[in-house]
VEXLOLO-860986 format. One record per residue (C-alpha): residue in three letters; z, x, y. Coordinates in Angstrom, 2 decimals. Example, Ala and Ser with C-alpha at 12.3 -4.5 7.8 and 13.67 -1.06 7.14 Angstrom:
# residues 2
<'ala' <7.80 12.30 -4.50>>
<'ser' <7.14 13.67 -1.06>>
# end
This chain:
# residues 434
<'unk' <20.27 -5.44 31.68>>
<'unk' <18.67 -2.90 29.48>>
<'unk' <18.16 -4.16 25.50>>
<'unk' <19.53 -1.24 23.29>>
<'unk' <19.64 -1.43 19.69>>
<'unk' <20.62 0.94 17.42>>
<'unk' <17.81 0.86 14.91>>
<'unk' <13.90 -0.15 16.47>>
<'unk' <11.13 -0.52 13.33>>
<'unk' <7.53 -0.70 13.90>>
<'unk' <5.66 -2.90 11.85>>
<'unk' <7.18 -5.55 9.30>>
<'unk' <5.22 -4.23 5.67>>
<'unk' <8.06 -4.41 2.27>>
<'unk' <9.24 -1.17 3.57>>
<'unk' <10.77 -2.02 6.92>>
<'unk' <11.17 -6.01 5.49>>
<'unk' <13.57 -4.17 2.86>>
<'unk' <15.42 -1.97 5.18>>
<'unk' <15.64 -4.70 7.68>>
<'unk' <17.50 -6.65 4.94>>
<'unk' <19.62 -3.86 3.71>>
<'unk' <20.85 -3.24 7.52>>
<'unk' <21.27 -7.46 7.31>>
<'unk' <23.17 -7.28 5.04>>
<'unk' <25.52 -4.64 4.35>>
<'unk' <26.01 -2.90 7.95>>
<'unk' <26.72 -3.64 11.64>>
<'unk' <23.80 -2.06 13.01>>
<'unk' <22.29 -3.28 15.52>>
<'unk' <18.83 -3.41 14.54>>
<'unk' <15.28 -5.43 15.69>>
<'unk' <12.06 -5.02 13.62>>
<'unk' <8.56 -5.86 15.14>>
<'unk' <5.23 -6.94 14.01>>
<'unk' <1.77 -7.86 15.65>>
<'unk' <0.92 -10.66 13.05>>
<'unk' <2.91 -14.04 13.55>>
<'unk' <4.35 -14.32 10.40>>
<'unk' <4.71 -11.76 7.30>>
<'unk' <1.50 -11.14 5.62>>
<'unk' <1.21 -8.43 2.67>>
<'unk' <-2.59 -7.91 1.59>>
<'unk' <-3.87 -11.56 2.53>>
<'unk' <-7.28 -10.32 1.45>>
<'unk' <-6.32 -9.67 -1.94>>
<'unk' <-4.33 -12.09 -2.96>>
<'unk' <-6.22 -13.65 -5.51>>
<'unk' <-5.68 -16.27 -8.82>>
<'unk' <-4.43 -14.72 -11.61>>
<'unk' <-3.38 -11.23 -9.99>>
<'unk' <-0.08 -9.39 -10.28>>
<'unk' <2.15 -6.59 -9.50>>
<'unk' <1.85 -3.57 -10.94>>
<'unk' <5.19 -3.07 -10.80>>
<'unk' <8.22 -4.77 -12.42>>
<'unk' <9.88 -7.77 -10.17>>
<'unk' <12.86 -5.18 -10.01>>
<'unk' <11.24 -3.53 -7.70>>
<'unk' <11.58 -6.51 -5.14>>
<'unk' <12.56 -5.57 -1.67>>
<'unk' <16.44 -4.91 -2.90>>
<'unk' <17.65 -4.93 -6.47>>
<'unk' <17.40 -1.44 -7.17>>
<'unk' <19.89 -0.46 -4.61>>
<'unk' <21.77 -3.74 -4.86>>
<'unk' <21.68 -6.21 -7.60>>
<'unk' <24.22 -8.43 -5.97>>
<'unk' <21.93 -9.22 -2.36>>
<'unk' <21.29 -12.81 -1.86>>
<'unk' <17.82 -10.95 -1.28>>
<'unk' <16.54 -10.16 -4.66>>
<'unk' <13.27 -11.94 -6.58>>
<'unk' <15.83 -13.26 -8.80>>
<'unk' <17.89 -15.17 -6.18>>
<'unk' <14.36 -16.27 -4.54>>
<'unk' <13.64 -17.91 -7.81>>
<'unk' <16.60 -19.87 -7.54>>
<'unk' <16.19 -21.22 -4.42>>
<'unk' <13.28 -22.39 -4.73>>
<'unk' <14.01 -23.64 -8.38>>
<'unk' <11.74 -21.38 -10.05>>
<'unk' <14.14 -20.03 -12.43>>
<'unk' <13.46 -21.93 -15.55>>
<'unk' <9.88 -21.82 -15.17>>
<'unk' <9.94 -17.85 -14.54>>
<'unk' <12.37 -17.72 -17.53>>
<'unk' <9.92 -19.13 -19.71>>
<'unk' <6.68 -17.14 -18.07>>
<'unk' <8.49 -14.68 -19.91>>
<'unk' <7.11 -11.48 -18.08>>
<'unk' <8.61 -8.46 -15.75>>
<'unk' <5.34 -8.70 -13.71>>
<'unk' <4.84 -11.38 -11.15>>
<'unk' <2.10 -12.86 -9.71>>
<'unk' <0.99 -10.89 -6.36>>
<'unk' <0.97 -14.68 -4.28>>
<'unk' <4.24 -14.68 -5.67>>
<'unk' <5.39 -11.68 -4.17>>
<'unk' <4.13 -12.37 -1.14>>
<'unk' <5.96 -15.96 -0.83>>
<'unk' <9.13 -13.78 -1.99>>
<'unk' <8.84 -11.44 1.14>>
<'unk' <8.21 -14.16 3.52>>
<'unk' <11.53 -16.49 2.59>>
<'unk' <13.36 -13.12 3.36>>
<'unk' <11.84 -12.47 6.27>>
<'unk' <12.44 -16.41 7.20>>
<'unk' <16.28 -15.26 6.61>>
<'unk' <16.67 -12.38 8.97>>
<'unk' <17.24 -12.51 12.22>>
<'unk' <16.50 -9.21 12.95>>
<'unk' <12.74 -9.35 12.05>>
<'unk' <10.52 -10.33 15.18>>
<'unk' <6.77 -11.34 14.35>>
<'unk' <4.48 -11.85 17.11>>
<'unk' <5.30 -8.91 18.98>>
<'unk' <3.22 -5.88 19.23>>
<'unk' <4.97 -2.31 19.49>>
<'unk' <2.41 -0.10 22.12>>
<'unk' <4.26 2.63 23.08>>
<'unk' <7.68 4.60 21.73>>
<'unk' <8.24 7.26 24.20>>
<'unk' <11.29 9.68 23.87>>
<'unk' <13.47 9.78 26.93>>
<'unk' <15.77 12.53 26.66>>
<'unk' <17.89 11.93 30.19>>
<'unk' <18.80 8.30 27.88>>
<'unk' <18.93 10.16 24.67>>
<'unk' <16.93 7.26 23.60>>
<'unk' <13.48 6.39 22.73>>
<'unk' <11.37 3.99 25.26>>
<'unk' <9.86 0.61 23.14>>
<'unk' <7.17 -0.81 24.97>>
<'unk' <6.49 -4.66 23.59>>
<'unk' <4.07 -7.07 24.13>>
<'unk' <4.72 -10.55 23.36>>
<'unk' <3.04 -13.93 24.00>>
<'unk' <0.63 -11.73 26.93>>
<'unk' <3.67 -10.42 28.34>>
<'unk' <4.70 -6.99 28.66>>
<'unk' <8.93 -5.99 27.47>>
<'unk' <10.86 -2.50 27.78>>
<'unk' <13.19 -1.83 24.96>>
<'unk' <15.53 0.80 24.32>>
<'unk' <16.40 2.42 20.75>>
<'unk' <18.69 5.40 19.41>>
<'unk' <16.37 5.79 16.46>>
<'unk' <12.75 4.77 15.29>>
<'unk' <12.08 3.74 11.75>>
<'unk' <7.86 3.71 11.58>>
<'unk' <6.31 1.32 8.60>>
<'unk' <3.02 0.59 9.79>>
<'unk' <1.48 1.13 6.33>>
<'unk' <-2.31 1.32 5.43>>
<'unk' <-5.76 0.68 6.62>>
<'unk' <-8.66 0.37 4.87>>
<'unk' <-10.52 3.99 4.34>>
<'unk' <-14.25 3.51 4.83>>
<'unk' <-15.95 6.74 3.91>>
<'unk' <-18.59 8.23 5.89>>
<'unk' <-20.92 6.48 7.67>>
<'unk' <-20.18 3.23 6.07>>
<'unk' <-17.49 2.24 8.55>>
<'unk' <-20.30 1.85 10.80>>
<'unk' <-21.91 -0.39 8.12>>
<'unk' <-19.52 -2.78 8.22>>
<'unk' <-20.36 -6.31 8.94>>
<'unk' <-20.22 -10.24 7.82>>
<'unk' <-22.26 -9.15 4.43>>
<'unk' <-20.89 -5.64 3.88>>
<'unk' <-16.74 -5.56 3.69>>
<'unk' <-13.76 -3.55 2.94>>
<'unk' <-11.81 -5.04 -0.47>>
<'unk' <-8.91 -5.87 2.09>>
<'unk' <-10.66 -8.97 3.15>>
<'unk' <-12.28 -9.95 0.09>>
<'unk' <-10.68 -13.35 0.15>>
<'unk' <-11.70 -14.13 3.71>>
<'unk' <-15.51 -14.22 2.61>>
<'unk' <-15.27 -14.94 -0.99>>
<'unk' <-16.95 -18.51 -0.78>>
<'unk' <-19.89 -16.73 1.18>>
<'unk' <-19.94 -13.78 -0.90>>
<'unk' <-20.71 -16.31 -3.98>>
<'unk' <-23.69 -17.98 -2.19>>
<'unk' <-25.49 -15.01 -2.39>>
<'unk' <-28.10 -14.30 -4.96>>
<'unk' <-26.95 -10.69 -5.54>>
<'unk' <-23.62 -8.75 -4.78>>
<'unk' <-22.63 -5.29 -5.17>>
<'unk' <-18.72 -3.80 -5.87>>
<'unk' <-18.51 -0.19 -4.40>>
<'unk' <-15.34 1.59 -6.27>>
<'unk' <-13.14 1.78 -9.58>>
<'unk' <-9.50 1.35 -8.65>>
<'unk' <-7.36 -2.04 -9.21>>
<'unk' <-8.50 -4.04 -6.39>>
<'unk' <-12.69 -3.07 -7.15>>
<'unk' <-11.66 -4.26 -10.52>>
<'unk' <-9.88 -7.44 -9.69>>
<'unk' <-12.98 -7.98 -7.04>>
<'unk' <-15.56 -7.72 -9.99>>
<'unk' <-14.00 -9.39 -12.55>>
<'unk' <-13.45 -12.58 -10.37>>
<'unk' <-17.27 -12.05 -9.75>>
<'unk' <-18.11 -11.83 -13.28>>
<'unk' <-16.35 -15.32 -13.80>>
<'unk' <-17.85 -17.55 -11.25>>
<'unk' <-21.54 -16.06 -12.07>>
<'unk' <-22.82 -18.65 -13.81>>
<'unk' <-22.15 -21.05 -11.36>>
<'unk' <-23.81 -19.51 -8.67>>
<'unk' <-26.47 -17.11 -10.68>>
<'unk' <-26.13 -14.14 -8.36>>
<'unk' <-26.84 -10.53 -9.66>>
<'unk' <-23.58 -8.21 -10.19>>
<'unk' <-23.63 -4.46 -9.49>>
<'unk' <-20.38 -2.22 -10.32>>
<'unk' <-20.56 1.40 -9.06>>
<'unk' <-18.05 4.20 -8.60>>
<'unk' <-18.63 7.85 -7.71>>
<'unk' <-15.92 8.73 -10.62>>
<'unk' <-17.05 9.76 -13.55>>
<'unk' <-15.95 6.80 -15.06>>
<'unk' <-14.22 3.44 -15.08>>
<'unk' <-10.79 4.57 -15.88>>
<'unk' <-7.53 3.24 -17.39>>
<'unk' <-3.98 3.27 -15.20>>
<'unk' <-1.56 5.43 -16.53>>
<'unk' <0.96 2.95 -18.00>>
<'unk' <2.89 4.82 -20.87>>
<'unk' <6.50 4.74 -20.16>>
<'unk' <7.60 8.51 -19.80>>
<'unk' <4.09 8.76 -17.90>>
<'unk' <5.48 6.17 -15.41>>
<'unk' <8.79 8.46 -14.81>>
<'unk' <7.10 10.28 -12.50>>
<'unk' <7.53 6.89 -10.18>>
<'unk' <10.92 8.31 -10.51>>
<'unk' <13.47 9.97 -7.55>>
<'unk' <14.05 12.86 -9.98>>
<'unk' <10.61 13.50 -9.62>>
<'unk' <10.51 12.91 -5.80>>
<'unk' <13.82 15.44 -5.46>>
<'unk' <11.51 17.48 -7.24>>
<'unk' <8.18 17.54 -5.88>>
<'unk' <9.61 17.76 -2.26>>
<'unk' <11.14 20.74 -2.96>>
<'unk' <7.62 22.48 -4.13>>
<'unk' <5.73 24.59 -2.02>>
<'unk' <3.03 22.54 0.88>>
<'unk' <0.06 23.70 -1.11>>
<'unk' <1.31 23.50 -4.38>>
<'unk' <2.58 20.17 -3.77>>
<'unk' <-1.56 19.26 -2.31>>
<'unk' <-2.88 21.19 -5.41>>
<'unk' <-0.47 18.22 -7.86>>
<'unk' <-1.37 15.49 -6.02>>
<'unk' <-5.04 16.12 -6.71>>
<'unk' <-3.99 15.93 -10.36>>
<'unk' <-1.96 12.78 -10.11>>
<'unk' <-4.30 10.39 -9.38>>
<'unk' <-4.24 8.56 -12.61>>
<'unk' <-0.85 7.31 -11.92>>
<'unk' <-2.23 5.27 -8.89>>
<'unk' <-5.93 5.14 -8.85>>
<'unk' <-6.91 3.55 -12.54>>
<'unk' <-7.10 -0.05 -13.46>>
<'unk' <-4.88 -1.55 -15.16>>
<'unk' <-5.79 -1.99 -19.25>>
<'unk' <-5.36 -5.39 -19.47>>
<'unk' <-7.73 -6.02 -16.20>>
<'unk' <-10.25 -3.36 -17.76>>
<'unk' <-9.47 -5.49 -21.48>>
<'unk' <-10.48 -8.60 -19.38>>
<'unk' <-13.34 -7.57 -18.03>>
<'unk' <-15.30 -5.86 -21.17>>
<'unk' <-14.17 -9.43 -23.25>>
<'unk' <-15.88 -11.38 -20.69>>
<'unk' <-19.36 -8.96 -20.87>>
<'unk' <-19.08 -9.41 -24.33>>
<'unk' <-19.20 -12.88 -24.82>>
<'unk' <-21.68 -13.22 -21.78>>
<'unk' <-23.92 -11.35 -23.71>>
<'unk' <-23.90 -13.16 -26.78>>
<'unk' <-26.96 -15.13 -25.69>>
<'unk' <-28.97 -13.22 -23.26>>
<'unk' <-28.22 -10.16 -25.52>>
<'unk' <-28.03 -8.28 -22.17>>
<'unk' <-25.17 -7.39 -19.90>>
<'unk' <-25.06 -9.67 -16.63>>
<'unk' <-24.14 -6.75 -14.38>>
<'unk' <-25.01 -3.45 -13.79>>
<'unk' <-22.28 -1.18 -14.18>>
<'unk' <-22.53 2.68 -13.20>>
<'unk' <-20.35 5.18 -12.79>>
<'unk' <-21.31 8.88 -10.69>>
<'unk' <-22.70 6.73 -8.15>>
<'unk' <-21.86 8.45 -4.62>>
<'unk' <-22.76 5.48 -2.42>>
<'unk' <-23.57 7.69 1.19>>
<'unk' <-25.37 4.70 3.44>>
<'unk' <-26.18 1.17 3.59>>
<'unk' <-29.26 0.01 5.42>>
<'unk' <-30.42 -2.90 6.74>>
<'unk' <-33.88 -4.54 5.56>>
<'unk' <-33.82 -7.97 6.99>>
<'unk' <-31.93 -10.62 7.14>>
<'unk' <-29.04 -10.49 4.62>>
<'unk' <-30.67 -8.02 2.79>>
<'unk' <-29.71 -4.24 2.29>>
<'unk' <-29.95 -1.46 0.50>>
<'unk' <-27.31 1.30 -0.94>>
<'unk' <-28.72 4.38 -1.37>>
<'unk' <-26.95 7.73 -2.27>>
<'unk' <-27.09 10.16 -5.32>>
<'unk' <-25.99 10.47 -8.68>>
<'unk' <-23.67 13.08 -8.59>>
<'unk' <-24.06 14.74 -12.16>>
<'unk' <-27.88 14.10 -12.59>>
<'unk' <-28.35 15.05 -8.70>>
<'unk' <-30.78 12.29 -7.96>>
<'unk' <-30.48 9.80 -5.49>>
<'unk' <-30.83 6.16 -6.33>>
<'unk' <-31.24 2.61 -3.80>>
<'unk' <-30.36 -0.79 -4.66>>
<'unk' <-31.28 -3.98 -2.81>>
<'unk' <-28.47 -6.34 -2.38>>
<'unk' <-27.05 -8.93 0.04>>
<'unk' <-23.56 -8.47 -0.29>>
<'unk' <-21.30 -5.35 -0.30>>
<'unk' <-17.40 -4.70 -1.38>>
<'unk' <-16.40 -1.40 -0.42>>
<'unk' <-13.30 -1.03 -2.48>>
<'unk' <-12.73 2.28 -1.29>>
<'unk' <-9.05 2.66 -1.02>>
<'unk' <-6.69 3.16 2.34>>
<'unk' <-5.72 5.78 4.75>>
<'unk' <-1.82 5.85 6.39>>
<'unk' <-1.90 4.18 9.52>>
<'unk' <-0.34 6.40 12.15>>
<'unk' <0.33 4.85 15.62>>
<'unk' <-1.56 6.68 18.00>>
<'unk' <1.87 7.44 20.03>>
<'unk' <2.85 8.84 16.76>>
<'unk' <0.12 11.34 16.77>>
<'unk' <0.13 12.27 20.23>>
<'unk' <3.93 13.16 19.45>>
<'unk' <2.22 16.33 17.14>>
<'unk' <3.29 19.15 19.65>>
<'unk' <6.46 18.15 19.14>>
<'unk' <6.28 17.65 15.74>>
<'unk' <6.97 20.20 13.09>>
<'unk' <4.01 19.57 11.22>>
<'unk' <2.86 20.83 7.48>>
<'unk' <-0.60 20.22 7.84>>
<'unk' <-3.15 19.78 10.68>>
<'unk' <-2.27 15.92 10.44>>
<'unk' <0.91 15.97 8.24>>
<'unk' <4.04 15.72 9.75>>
<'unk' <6.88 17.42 7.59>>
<'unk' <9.41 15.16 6.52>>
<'unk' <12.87 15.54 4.69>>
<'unk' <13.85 14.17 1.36>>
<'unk' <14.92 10.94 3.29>>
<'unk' <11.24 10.91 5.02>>
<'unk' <12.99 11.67 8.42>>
<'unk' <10.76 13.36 10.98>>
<'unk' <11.66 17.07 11.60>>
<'unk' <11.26 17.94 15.71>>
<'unk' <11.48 21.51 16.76>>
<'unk' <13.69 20.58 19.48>>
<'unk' <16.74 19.48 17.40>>
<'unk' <17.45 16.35 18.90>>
<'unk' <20.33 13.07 17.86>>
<'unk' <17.95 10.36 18.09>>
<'unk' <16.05 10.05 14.70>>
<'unk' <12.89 9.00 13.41>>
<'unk' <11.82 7.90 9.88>>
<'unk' <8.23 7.46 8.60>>
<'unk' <7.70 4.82 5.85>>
<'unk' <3.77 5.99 5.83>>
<'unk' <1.57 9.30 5.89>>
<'unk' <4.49 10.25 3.13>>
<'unk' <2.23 11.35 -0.02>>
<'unk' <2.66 15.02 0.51>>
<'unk' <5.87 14.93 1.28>>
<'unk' <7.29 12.88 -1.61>>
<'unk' <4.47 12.85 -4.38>>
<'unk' <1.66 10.24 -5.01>>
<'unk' <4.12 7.59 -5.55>>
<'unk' <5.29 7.10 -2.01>>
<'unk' <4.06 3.81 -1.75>>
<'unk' <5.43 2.52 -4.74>>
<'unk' <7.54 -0.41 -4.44>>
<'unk' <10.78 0.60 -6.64>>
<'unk' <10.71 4.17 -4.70>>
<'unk' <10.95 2.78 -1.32>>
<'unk' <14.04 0.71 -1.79>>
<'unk' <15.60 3.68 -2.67>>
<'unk' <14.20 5.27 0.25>>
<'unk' <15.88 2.51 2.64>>
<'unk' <19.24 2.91 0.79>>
<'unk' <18.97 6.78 1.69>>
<'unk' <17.97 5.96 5.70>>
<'unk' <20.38 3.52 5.50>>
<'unk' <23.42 5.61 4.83>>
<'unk' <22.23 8.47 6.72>>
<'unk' <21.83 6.25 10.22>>
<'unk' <25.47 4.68 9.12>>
<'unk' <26.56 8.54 8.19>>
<'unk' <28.43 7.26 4.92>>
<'unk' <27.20 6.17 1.33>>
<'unk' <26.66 2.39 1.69>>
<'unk' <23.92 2.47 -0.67>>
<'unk' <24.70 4.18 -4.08>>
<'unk' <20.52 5.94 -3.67>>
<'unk' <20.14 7.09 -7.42>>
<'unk' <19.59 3.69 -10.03>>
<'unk' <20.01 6.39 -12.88>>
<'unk' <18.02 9.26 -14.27>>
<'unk' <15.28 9.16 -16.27>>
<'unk' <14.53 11.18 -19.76>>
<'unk' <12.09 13.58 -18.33>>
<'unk' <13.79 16.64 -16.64>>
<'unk' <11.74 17.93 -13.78>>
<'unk' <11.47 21.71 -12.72>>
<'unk' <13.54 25.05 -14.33>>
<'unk' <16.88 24.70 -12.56>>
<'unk' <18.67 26.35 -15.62>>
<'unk' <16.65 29.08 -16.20>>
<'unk' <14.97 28.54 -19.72>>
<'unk' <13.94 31.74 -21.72>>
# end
């Protein structure tokens, strides 16, 4: 007998966990996700002491579209008789280990979510009007069938350049910072590569176990600076789905052109991280009246060579006095952000594709894939999104109302109420102003 469900996602990230609960919970689909790793993992690497969300906990996996699921943070807390104590923490940011404990009792709940299994092929048979799921489980190969696709493979680390090639034991993406942090410390000198949250988090845990292992500290970032998140409150309304309705609606290259000018919404450090860190250079320099790390900003970091054993050197060029610079070190953190992941079955699916850019697919409001050949059976993306629907794609709060919208469009009825409320901003010139 053939396996047909209604609903196949690839890859089990807080987007497809989230929809996978939503379906759980308030529908009869028929739905299975899958996911490679054996149980539910969200940024392993990074999940470090004293590190939160940069979001509010109502942006768990389902408040914002329903405050009543037995799903929410709040109802986690409970459970696992956490609620005083998070009373009393007294805070609408949680801790990031937190979060991730959060997402793996829901996944624990639901049935539908199937870890272990490996999605290598989706394949779109038309004679079925269904798409082809070729598993792999426990070494074994498994054929299923499904009317529509939901993809939420998320991120992978973006290594610029030729330092992908770099890459080794000593020299490592951000993403697996934890996995060699007790080496990393045994070295006598280490050098941070990058300015955003996790480069920050990455130094600043540095900068506190120094003096117990007396290693040197580099910070460098080819921005101009070490800069601050935006955090203001109307700022953060454009992590809004007014503003989503909005941007998707602009022009492909004017939409490219904003992004470039959004990046402070996403790319900064947080204040009280970047408060944090210049408190603790302070006082360390009260008594060797000298900074313990170098810190430099403009530094374009183009190669990493090898000089012997566990030693290297970065070399590339400062970008506003156009000279080039090299600094001997034995470590390297290369926290230098993340690129969608598209499955390669995905991409090979471009000719059929109606496509925005020469790797951007073009998506509707409710990130559904757009074929040229109109066809029944569906496909959502839950990643490559940003041009689509704005820099804040990947925000937590924005894709649970994302799943409420693919929800009631695979159910063809409003289960979901998608809108939590407007915000004070008004985006665009609907009425016409003089």
């Amino acid at each position: 007998m053939e396996e047909i469900f209604d609903v196949v996602g690839v890859g089990i990230g807080p987007y497809n966990l989230g929809l996978a609960a939503m379906i759980a919970e308030s529908t009869d689909i028929n739905a299975a996700f899958f996911d490679e790793n054996d149980v539910f993992l969200w940024h392993p690497g990074m999940l470090l002491d004293g590190t939160d969300l940069q979001v509010p906990f109502l942006a768990d996996l389902i408040t914002l579209a329903n405050p009543q699921s037995r799903y929410t943070f709040l109802n986690y807390a409970h459970a696992e008789k956490r609620l005083m104590s998070f009373y009393f923490f007294n805070r609408f940011d949680i801790p990031r280990m937190e979060y991730n404990a959060y997402c793996q009792w829901v996944a624990g709940q639901l049935s539908n979510c199937h870890f272990g299994t490996k999605v290598l092929e989706v394949q779109y048979e038309a004679e079925k009007a269904a798409y082809r799921v070729v598993l792999l489980a426990a070494g074994k190969e498994k054929t299923v069938y499904a009317t529509h696709i939901v993809v939420g493979t998320g991120s992978v680390p973006l290594l610029p350049g030729s330092l992908e090639k770099a890459c080794n034991e000593d020299i490592i993406h951000s993403s697996d910072y934890r996995f060699y942090e007790k080496d990393i410390k045994e070295a006598r000198s280490v050098t941070v590569i990058g300015s955003g949250q996790s480069a920050a988090e990455i130094f600043y845990s540095l900068l506190q176990d120094q003096p117990n292992h007396h290693y040197t500290l580099n910070w460098f970032t080819r921005s101009p600076g070490f800069f601050q998140l935006e955090e203001s409150k109307i700022g953060q309304e454009l992590f809004s789905p007014d503003f989503v309705s909005y941007f998707h609606e602009l022009p492909y290259e004017t939409r490219k052109d904003t992004l470039s000018l959004l990046g402070h919404l996403r790319n900064g450090v947080q204040a009280k991280t970047l408060h944090n860190i210049y408190d603790l250079l302070y006082h360390r320099s009260i008594a060797k009246k000298a900074s313990p790390a170098l810190i430099r900003a403009n530094m374009e970091v183009t190669t990493i060579e090898k000089k012997g054993p566990r030693s290297y050197q970065v070399i590339g060029e400062q970008t506003q006095q156009r000279q080039t610079f090299a600094y001997k070190t034995e470590k390297v953190i290369l926290a230098t952000g993340y690129k969608p992941n598209v499955p390669r079955w995905l991409e090979a699916m471009h000719t059929e594709l109606e496509m925005e850019g020469e790797s951007e697919f073009k998506l509707t409001r409710n990130a559904e894939l757009l074929f040229k050949a109109a066809r029944k059976n569906r496909m959502f993306s839950l990643t490559n999104l940003e041009h689509a629907l704005g820099t804040s794609a990947t925000n937590l709060a924005l894709s649970v109302e994302r799943n409420a919208r693919i929800v009631n469009e695979l159910c063809g009825n409003e289960v979901f109420q998608v809108s939590p409320g407007s915000v004070f901003q008004q985006f665009g010139n609907e009425e016409g102003g003089s």
